[in-house]
C-alpha atoms as an extended CHARMM CRD file, in Angstrom:
* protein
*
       247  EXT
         1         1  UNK       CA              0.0000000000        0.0000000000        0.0000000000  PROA      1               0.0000000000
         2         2  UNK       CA              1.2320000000        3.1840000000       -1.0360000000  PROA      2               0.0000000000
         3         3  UNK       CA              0.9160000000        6.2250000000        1.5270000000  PROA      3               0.0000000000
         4         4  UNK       CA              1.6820000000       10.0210000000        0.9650000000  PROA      4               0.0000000000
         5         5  UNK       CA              2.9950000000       12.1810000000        4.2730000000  PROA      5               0.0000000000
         6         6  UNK       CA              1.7980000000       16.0420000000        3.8530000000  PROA      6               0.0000000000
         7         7  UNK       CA              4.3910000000       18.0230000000        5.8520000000  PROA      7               0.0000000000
         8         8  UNK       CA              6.2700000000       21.4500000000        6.5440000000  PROA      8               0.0000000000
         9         9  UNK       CA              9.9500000000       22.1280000000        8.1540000000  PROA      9               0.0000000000
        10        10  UNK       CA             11.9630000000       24.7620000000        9.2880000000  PROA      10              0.0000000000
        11        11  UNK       CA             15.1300000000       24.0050000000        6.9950000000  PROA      11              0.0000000000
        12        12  UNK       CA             17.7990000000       26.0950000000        9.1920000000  PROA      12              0.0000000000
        13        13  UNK       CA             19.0250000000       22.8740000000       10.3830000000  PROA      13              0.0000000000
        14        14  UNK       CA             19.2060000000       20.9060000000        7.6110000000  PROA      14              0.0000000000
        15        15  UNK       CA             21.5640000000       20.1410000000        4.7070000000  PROA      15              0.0000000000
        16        16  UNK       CA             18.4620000000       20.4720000000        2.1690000000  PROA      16              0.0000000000
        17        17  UNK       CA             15.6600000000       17.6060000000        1.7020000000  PROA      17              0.0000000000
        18        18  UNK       CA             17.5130000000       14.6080000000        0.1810000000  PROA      18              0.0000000000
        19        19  UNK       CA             19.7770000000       12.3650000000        2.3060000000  PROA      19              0.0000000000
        20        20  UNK       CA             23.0590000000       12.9290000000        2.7270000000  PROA      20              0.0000000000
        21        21  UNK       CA             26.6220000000       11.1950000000        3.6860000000  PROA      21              0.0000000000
        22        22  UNK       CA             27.8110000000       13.2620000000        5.8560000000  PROA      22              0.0000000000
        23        23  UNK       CA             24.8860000000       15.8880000000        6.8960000000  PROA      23              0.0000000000
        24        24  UNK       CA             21.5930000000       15.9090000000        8.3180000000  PROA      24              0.0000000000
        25        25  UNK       CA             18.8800000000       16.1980000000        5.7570000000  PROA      25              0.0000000000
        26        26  UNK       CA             14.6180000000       16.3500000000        6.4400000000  PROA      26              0.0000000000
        27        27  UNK       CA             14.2090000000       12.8790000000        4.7110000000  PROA      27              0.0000000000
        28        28  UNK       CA             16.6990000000       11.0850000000        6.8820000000  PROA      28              0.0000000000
        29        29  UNK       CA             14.7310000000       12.6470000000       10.1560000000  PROA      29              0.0000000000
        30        30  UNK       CA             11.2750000000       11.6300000000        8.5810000000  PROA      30              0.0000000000
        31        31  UNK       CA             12.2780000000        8.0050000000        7.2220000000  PROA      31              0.0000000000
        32        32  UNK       CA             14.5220000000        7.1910000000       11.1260000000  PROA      32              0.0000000000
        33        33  UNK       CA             10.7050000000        8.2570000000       12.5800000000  PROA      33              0.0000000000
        34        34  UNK       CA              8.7650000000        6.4270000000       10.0720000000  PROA      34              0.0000000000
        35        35  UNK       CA             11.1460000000        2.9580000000       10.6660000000  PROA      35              0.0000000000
        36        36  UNK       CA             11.3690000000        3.0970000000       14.2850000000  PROA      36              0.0000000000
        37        37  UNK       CA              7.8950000000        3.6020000000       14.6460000000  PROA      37              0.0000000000
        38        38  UNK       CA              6.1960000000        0.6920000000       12.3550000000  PROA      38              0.0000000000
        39        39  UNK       CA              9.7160000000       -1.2600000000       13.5810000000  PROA      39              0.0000000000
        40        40  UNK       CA             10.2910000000       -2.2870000000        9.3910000000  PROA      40              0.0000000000
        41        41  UNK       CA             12.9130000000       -0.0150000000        7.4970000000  PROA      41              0.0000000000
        42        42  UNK       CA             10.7170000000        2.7610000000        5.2950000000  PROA      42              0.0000000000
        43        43  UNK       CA             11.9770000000        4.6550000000        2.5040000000  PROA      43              0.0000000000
        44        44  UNK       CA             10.3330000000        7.9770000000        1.5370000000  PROA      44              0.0000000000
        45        45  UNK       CA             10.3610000000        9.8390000000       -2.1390000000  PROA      45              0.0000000000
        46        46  UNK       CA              9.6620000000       13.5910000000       -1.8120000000  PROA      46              0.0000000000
        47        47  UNK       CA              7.8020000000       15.8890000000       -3.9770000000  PROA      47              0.0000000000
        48        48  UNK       CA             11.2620000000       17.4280000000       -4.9500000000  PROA      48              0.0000000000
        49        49  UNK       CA             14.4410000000       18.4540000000       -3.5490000000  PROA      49              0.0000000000
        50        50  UNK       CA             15.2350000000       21.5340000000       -1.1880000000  PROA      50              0.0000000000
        51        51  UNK       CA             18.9480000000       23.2870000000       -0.6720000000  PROA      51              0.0000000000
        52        52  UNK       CA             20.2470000000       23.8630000000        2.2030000000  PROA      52              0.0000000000
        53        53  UNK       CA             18.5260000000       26.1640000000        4.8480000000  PROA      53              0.0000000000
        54        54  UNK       CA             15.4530000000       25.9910000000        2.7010000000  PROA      54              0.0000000000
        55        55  UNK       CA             12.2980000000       25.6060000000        4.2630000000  PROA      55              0.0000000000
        56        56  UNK       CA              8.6370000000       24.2500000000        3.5170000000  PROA      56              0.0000000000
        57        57  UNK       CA              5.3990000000       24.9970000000        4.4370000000  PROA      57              0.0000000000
        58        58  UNK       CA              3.5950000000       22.1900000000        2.2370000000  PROA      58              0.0000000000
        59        59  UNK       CA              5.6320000000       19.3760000000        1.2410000000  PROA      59              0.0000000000
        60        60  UNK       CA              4.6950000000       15.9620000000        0.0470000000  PROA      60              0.0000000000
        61        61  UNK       CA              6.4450000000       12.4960000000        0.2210000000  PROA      61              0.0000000000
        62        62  UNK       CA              5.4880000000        8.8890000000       -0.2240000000  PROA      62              0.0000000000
        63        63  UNK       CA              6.1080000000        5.5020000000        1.0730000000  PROA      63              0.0000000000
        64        64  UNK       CA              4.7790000000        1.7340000000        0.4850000000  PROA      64              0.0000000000
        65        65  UNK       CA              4.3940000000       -0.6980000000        3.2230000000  PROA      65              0.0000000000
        66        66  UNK       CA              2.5520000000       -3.6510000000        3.6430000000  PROA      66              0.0000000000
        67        67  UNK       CA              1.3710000000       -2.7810000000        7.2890000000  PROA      67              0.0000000000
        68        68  UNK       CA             -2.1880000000       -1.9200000000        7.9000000000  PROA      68              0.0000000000
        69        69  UNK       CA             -1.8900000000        1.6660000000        8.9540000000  PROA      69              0.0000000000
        70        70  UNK       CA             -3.8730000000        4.2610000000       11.4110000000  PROA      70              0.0000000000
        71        71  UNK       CA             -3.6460000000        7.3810000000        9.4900000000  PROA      71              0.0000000000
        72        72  UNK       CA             -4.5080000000        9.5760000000       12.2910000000  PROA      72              0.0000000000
        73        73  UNK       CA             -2.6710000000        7.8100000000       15.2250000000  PROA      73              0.0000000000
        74        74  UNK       CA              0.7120000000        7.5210000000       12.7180000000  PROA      74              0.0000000000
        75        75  UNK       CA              0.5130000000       11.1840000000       12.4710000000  PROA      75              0.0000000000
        76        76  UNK       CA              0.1860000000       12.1160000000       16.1720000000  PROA      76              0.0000000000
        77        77  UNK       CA              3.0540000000        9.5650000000       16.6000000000  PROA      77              0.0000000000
        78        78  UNK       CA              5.0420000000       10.7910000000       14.2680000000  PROA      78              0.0000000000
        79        79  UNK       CA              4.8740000000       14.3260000000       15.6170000000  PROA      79              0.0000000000
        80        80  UNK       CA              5.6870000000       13.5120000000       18.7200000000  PROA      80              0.0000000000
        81        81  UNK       CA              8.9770000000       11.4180000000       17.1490000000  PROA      81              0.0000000000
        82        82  UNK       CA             10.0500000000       14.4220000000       15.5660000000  PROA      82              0.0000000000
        83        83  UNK       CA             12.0330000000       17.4780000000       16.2170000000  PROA      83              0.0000000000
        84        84  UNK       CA             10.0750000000       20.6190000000       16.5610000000  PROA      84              0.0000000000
        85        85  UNK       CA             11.1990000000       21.9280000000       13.1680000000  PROA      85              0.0000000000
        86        86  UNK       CA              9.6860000000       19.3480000000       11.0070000000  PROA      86              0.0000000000
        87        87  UNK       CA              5.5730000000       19.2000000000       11.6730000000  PROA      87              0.0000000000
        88        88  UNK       CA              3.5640000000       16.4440000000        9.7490000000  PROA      88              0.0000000000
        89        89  UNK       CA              0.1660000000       17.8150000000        8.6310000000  PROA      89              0.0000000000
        90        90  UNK       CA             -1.4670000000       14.2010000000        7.4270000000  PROA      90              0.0000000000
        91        91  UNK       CA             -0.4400000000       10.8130000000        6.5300000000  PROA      91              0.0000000000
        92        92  UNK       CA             -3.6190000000        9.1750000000        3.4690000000  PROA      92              0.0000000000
        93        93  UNK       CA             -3.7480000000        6.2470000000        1.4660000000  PROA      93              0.0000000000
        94        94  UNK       CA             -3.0110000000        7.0790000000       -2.8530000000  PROA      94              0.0000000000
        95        95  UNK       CA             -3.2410000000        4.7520000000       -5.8460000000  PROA      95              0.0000000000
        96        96  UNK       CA             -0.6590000000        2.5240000000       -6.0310000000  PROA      96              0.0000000000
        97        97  UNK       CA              1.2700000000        4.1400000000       -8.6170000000  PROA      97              0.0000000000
        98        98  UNK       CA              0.6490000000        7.5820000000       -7.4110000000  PROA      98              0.0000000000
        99        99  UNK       CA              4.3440000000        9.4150000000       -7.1570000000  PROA      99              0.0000000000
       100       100  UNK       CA              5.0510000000       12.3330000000       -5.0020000000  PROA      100             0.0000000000
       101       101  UNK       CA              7.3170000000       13.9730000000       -7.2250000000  PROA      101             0.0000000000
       102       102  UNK       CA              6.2910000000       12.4080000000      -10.8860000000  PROA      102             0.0000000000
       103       103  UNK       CA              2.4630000000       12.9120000000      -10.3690000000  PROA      103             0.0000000000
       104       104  UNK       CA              2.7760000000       16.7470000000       -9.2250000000  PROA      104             0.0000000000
       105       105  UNK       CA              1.1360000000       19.1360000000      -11.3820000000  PROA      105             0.0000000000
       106       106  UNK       CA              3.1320000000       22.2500000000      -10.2980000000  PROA      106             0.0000000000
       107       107  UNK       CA              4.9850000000       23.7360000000       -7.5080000000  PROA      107             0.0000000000
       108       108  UNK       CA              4.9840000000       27.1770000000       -6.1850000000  PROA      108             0.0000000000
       109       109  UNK       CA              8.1600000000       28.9220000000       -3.9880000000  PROA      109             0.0000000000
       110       110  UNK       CA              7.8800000000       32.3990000000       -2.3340000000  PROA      110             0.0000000000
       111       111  UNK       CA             11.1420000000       34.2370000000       -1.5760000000  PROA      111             0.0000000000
       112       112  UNK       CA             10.9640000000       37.2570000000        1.1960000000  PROA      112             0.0000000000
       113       113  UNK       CA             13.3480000000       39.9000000000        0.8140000000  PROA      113             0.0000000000
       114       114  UNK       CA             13.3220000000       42.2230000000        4.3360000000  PROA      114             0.0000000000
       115       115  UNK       CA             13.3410000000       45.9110000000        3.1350000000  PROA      115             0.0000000000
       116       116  UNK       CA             14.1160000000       47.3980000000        6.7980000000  PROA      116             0.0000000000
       117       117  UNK       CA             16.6350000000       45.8580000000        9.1950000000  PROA      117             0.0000000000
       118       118  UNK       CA             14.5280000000       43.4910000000       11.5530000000  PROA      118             0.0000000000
       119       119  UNK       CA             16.5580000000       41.3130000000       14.0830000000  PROA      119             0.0000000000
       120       120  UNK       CA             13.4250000000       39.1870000000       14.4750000000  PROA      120             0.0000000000
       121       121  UNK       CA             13.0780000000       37.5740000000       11.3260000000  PROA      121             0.0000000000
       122       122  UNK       CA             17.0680000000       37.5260000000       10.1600000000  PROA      122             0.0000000000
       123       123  UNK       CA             16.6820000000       34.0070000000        9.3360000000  PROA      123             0.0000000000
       124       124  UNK       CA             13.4730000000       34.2790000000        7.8350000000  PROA      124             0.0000000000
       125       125  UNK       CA             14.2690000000       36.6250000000        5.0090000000  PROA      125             0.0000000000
       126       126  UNK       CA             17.1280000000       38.0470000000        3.0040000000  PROA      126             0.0000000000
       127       127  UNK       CA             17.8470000000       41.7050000000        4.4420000000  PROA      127             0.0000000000
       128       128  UNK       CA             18.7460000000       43.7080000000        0.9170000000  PROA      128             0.0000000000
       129       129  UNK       CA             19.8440000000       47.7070000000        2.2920000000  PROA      129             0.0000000000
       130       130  UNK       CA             19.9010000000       49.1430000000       -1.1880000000  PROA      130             0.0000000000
       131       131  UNK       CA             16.6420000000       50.4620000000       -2.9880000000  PROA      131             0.0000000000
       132       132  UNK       CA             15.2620000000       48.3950000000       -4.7630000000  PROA      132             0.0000000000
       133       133  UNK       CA             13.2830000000       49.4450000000       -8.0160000000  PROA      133             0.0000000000
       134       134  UNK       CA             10.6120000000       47.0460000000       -8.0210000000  PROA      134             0.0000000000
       135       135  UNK       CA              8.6510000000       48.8620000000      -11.2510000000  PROA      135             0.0000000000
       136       136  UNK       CA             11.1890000000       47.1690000000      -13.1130000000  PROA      136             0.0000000000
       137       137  UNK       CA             11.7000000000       43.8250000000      -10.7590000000  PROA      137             0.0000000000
       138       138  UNK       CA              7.8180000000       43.3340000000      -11.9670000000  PROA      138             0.0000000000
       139       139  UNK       CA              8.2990000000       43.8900000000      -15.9580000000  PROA      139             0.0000000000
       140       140  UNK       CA             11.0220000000       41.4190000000      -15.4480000000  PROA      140             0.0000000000
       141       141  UNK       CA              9.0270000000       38.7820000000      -14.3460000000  PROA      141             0.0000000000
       142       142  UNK       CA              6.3970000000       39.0720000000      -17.6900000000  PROA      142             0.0000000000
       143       143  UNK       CA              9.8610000000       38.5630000000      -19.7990000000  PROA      143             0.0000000000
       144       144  UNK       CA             10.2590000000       35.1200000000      -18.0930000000  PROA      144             0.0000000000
       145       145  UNK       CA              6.4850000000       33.8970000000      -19.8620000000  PROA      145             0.0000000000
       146       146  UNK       CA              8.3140000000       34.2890000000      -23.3100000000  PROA      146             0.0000000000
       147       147  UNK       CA             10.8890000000       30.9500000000      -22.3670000000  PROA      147             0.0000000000
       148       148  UNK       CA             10.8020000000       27.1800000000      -21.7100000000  PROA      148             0.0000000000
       149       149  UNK       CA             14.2550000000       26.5530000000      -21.7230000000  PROA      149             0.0000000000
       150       150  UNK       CA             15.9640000000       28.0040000000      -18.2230000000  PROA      150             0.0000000000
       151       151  UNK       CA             19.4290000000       26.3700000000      -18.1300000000  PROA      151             0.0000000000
       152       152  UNK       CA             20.8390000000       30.0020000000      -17.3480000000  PROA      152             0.0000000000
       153       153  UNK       CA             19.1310000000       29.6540000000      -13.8890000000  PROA      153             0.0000000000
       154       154  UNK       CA             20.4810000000       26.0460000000      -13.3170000000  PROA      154             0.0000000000
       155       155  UNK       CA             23.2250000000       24.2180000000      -11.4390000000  PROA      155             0.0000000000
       156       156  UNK       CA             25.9270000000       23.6650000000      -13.7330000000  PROA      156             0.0000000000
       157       157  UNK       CA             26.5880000000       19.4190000000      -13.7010000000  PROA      157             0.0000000000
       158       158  UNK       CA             23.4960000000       19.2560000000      -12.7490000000  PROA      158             0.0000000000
       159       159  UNK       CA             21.7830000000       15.4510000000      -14.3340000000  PROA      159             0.0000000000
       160       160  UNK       CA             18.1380000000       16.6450000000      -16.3620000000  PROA      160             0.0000000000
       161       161  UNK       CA             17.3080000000       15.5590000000      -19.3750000000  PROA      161             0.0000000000
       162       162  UNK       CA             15.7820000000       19.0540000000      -20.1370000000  PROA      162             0.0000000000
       163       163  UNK       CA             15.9870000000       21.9120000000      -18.9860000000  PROA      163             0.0000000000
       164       164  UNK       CA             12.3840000000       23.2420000000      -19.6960000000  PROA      164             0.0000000000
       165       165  UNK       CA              9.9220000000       24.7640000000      -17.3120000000  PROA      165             0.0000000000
       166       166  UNK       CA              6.6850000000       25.9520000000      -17.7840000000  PROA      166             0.0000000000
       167       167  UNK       CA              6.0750000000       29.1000000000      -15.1540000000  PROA      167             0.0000000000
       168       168  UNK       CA              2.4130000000       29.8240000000      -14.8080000000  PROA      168             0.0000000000
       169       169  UNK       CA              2.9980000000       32.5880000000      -12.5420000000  PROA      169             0.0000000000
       170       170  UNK       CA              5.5760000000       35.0280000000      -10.9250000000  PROA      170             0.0000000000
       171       171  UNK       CA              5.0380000000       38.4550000000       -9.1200000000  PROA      171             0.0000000000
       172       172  UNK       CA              6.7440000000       40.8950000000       -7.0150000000  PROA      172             0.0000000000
       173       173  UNK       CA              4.4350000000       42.5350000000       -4.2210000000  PROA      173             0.0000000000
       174       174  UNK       CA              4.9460000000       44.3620000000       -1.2180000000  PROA      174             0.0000000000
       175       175  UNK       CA              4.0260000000       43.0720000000        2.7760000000  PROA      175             0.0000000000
       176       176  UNK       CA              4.3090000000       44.7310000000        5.3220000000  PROA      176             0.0000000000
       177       177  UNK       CA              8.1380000000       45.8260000000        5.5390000000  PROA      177             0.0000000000
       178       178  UNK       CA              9.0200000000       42.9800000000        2.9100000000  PROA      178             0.0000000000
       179       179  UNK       CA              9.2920000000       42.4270000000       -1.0590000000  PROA      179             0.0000000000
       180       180  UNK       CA              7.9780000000       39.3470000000       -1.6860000000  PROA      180             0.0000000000
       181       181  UNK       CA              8.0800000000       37.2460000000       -4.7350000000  PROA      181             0.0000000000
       182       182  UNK       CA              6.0360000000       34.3900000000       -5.8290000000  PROA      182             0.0000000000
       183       183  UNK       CA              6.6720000000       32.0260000000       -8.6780000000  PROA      183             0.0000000000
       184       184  UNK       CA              4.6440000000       28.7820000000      -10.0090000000  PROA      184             0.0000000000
       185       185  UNK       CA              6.0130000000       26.3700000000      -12.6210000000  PROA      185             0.0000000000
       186       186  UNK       CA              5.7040000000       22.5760000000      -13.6660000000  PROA      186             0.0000000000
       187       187  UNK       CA              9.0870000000       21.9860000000      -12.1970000000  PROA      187             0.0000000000
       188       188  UNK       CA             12.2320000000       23.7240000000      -11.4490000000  PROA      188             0.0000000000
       189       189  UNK       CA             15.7840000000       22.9390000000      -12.0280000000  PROA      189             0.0000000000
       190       190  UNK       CA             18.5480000000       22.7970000000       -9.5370000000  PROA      190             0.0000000000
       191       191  UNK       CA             18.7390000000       26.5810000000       -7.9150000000  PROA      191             0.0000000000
       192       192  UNK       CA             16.6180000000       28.0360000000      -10.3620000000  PROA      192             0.0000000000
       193       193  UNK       CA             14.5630000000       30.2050000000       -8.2620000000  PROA      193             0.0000000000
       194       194  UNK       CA             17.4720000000       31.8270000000       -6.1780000000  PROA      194             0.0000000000
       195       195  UNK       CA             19.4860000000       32.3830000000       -9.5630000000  PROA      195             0.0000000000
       196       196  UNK       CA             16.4510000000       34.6880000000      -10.5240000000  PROA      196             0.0000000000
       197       197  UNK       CA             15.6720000000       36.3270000000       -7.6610000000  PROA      197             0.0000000000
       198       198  UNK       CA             19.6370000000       37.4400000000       -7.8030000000  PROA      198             0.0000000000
       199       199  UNK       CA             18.8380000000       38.1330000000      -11.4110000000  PROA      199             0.0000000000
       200       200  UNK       CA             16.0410000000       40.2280000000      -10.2620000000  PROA      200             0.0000000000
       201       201  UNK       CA             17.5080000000       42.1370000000       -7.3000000000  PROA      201             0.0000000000
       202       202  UNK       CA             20.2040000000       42.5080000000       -9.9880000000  PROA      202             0.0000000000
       203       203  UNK       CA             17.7640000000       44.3920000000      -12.5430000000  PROA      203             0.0000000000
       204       204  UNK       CA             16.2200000000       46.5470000000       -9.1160000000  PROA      204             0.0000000000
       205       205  UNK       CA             19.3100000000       47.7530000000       -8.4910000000  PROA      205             0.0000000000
       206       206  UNK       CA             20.2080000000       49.4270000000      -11.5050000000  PROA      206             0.0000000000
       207       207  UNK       CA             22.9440000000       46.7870000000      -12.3050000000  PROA      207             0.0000000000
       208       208  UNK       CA             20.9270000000       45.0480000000      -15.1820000000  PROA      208             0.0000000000
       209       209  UNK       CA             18.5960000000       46.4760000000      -17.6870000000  PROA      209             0.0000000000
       210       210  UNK       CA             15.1880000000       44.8710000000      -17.9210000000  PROA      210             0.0000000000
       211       211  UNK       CA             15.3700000000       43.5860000000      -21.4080000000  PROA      211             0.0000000000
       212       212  UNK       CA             19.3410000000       42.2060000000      -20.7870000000  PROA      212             0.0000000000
       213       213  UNK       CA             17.2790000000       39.6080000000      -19.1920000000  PROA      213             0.0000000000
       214       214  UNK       CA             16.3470000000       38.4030000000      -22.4410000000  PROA      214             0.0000000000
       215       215  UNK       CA             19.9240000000       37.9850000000      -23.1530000000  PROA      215             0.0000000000
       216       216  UNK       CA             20.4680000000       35.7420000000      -20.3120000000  PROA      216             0.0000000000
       217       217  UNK       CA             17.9810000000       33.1360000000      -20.8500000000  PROA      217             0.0000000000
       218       218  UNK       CA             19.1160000000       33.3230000000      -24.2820000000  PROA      218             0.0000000000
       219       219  UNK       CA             22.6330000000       32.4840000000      -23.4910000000  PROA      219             0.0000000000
       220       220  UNK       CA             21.4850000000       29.1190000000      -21.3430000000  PROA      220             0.0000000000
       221       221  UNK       CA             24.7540000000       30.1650000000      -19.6930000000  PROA      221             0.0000000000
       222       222  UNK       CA             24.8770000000       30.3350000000      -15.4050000000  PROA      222             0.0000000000
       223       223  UNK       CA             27.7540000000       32.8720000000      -15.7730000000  PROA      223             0.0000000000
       224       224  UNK       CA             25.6840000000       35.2240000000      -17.4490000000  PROA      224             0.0000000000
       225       225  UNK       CA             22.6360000000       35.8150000000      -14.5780000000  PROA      225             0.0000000000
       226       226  UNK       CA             23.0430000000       37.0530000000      -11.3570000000  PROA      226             0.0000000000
       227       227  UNK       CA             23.7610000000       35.2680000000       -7.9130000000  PROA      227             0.0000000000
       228       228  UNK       CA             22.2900000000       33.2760000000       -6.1730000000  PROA      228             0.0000000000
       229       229  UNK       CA             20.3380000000       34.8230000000       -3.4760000000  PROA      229             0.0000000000
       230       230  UNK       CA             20.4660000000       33.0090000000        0.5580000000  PROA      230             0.0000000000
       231       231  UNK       CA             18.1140000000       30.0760000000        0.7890000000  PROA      231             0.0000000000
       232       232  UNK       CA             17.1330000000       30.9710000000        4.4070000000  PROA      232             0.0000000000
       233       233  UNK       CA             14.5630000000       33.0410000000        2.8360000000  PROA      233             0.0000000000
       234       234  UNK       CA             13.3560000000       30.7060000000        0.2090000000  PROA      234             0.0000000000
       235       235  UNK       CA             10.2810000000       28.5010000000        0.9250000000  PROA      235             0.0000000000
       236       236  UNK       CA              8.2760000000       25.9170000000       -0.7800000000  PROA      236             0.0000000000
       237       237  UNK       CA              4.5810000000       26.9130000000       -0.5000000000  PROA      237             0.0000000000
       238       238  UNK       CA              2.6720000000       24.7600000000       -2.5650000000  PROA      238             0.0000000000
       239       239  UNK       CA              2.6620000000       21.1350000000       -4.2040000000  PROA      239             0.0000000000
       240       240  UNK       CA             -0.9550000000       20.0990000000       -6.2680000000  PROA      240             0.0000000000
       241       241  UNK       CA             -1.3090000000       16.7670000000       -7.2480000000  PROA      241             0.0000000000
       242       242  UNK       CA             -4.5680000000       15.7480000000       -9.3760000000  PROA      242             0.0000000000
       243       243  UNK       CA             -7.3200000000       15.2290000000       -7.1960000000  PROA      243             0.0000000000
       244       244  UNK       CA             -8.1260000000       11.1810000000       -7.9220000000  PROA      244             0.0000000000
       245       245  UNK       CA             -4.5860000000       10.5280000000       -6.6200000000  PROA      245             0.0000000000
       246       246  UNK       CA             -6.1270000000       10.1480000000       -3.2420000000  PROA      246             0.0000000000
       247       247  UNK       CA             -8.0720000000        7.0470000000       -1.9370000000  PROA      247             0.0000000000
């Protein structure tokens, strides 16, 4: 039987989503909970990968076990297994072929950018001191609905077969004292969404042009697009999945 976890975490502590050799990573936490708990080893695929430091409010992974399995109770224990930076949100029954990260329809990532100095959310957000001219931040993102192809934005050696993307949405706007933007897509690559946010605080600043943005997607080169903005203040918002996936 094949079982999808719905879950957030704090990623300060961790060395991204996927497991690691030598660091501490979310899915090594969640599968150690999930094994000691139904006393069986249990793998876990996620929805997608996480960096380092980046965090999740929804998240989705699944597992298969052969155990007959009290969805609520699981939860609760699982919880209580846990550190306090990784919160499981439900635990339901799919089809068996359903995939967490094959069968997702799109995923959605919100960066926060702090426009005041504000010691209480330091590793929340990315504190930029410069103004920022966000008329132009917002006519970049329209120029990103003309392109597929985003290898510009990826992690060079990175192992896709393609490097396309279909973004559905991606906005700047303003709360409270932060810039916040929003982006939607089919999938991302490796980085992608901190390489354009750089790009972006890049094009605020004065240092890029809108339309040289153009010219950087164009290239498909990583050298050519700005840096790669902190993932403390990156977050993974949103995973759908069709809605006959669940049982």
């Amino acid at each position: 039987m094949r079982y999808f976890i719905e879950l957030s975490y704090n990623g300060s502590a961790y060395h991204g989503w996927q497991n690691q050799p030598t660091a501490i990573s979310v899915q090594e936490v969640i599968e150690k909970g999930l094994s000691t708990l139904l006393k069986t080893p249990i793998a876990i695929v996620g929805a997608g990968r996480t960096d380092a430091g980046v965090h999740a409010t929804q998240m989705f992974a699944h597992f298969d076990t052969d155990l007959e399995i009290d969805q609520a109770h699981l939860t609760y224990k699982l919880n209580a297994f846990l550190p306090k930076d990784v919160a499981i949100h439900e635990i339901f029954r799919v089809q068996p072929e359903a995939h967490a990260r094959f069968d997702a329809l799109s995923r959605e990532y919100l960066y926060r950018i702090s426009l005041k100095k504000n010691v209480f959310n330091v590793d929340a957000s990315y504190y930029v001191k410069q103004q920022l001219d966000v008329e132009k931040m917002q006519k970049a993102c329209k120029i990103l609905f003309d392109y597929k192809d985003f290898q510009c934005f990826s992690k060079v050696n990175t192992d896709v077969k393609t490097y396309n993307c279909d973004i559905m949405k991606a906005e700047w706007f303003f709360k409270d004292d932060e810039l916040h933007f929003v982006i939607k897509a089919d999938r991302f690559l490796r980085n992608m969404v901190r390489a354009i946010v750089g790009t972006m605080v890049n094009i605020g600043l004065g240092k890029l042009a809108v339309d040289d943005l153009h010219t950087i997607i164009q290239s498909k080169n990583r050298s050519e697009a700005g840096y790669s903005v902190p993932g403390h203040a990156l977050y993974l918002t949103e995973v759908a999945y069709p809605n006959d996936i669940k049982l």
